[in-house]
N, C-alpha and C positions, 0 to 999 in steps of 0.2 A: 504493500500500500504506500508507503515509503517513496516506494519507485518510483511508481504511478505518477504522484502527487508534484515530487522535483520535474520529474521529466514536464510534465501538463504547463510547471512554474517557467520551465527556461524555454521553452516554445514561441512566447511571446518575444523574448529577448532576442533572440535568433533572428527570427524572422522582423523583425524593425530593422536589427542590423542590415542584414541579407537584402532588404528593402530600402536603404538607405542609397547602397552604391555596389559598384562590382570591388568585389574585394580582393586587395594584393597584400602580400608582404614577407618579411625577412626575418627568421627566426633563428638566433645562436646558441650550439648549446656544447657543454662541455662533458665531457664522456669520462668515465673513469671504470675499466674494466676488469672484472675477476681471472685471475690468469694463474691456469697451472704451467709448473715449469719440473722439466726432468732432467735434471747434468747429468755429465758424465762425471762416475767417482775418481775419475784417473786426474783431473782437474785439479789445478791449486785452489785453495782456498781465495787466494786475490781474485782468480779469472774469474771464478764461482760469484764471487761478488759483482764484480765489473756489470757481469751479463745480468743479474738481478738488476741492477740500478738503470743499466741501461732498457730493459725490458719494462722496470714501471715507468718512465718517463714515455714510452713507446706506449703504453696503453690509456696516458692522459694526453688528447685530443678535444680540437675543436669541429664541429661541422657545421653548415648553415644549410638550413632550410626554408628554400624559395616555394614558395606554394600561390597560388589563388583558391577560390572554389572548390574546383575542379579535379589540381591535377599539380604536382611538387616535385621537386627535384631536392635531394639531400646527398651532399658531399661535402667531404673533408677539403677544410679552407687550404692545408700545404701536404700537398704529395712529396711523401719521403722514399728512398730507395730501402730497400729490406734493409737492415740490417747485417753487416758481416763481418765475420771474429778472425778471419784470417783462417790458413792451416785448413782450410775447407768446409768449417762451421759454421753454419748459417742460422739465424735464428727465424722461425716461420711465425709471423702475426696477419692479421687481414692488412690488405694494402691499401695505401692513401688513393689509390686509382680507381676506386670503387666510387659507381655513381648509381644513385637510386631514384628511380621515376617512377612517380606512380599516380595513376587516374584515377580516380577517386569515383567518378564516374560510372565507368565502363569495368570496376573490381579488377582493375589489372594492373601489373608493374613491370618494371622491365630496369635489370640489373646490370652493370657493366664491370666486370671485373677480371681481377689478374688472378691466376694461378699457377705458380711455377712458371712464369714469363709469358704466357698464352693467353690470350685478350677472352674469355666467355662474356656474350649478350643475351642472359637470361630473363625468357618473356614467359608473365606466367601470371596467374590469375590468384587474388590473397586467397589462404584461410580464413576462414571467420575465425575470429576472436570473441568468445560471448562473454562480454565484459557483464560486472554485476556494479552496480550502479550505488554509492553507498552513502551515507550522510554527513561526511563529516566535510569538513571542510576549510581550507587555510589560502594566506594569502603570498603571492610569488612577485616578486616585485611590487605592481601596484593593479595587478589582478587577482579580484577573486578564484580559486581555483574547488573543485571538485573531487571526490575519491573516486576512484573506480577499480576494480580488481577481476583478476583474471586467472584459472590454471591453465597449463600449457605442459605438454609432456615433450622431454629433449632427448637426445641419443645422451649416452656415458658409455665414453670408451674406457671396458673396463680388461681390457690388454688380452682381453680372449676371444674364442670366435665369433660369438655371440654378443654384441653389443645390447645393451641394455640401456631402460627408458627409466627416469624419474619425473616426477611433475613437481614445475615451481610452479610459484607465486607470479603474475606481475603484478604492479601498483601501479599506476596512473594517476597524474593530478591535472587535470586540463580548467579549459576556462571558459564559458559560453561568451564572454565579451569579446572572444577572439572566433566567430564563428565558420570556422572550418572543420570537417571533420578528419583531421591528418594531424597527425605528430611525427619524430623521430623514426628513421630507419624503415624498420615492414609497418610499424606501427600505426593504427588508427583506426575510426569505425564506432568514434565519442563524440557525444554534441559541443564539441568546441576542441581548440587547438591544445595538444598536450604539453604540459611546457615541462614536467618531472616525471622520470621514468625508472623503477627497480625493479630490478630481477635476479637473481641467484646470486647473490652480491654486486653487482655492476651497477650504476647510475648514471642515469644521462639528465642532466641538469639546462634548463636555457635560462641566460645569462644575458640576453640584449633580445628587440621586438621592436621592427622596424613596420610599421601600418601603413601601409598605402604609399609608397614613395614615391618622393618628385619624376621620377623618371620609370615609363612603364617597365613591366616585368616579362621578360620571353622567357616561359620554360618549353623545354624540347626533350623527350628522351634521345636518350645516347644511344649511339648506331655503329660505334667500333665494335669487333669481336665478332666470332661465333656464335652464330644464333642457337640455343639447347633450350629445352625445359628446365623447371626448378629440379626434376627426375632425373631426369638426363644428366645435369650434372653432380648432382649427388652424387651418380654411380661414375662418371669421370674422375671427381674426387678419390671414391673408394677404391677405385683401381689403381689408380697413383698410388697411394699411401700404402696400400698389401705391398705393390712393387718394390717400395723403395726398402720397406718393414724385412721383405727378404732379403734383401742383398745386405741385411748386417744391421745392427742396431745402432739408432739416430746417437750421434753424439749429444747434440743441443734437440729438444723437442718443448716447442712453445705452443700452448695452446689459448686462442682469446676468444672469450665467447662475445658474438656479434650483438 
């Protein structure tokens, strides 16, 4: 009833908005990600460190998300090259190359990214997300924001053949004064823009919100790479990684959850 009652309450909000003007804008946000890490024992203590320090500062990042209505693009403000340790150690994190489009519209996205050098342009249609709608409520800047939460089952690679599923949490705090229904990364499918985002320890925080700026806004999805499904390349993925898993075990093995 709860539900009900908010949703019926921010309707009105919405749509005055929506009714007001076409809506643009620029959204930043700061990421800071849960990351397992596996050295090698043969490592000194120094290098062991080095790669630690340099691996969290690799997993705090900024992105900006350009959005209207419609349909957004989110990527990372400065593309970095992987990382590399010399002696043929690499460390593997998602790359700054990754660009995400998504129409909001028409339930579809379309991803651009690197793996292992190789450009994929993954087209592919969301998951729902069936967010639960909650009451509490805090403020992000100098918007009111919202609860919302959600489970979500993920792989755990747990080093055997059979990989295995847990379910987290996610939380959401959006804002109906901001009305789009689009936030961060896959994210979105809440009556206003998402500005705070946690899941399995990771958060994605926005830190600046640009409304309607002087100068219009072109979004386009990205059209470099390989065109696969989100299927398709899961199983690209997993053929890689057996590959490489046989030919001798990873020195450095980095994992960042997206």
């Amino acid at each position: 009833m709860q539900t009900i009652i908010r949703t019926l309450f921010l309707l009105p909000i919405i749509a005055s908005t929506l009714c007001a003007q076409e809506f643009q804008g620029v959204a930043t946000y700061k990421t800071k990600n849960k990351i397992e890490i596996e050295l090698d024992s043969t490592m000194t203590y120094m290098m062991q460190e080095q790669i630690r320090e340099m691996i969290q500062k690799q997993s705090e990042k900024t992105f900006t998300l350009t959005y209207d209505q419609e349909q957004s693009v989110y990527k990372e403000d400065e593309s970095l090259a992987p990382p590399s340790l010399g002696n043929g150690m690499m460390v593997m994190s998602s790359g700054g190359s990754d660009i995400f489009y998504k129409n909001i519209k028409e339930d579809r996205y379309t991803k651009q990214t690197d793996f292992l050098g190789k450009v994929f342009l993954i087209q592919d249609t969301f998951e729902k997300i069936d967010w639960k709608l909650q009451s509490d409520t805090k403020n992000i800047g100098k918007y009111t924001c919202f609860k919302a939460t959600a489970e979500q089952l993920i792989k755990v690679d747990t080093h055997s053949d059979e990989p295995t599923e847990k379910s987290i949490t996610i939380t959401a705090w959006y804002t109906p004064q901001i009305p789009v229904s689009n936030g961060p990364s896959k994210f979105q499918g809440l009556p206003g823009l998402i500005l705070e985002l946690s899941y399995d320890s990771n958060t994605i925080l926005c830190n600046k919100v640009i409304l309607n700026p002087t100068k219009p806004i072109k979004i386009e999805p990205p059209k470099k790479g390989e065109t696969v499904s989100q299927l398709e390349y899961d199983k690209i993925v997993e053929k890689k990684m057996d590959e490489m898993s046989q030919r001798g075990p990873m020195r450095v093995h980095v994992e960042v959850m997206d």
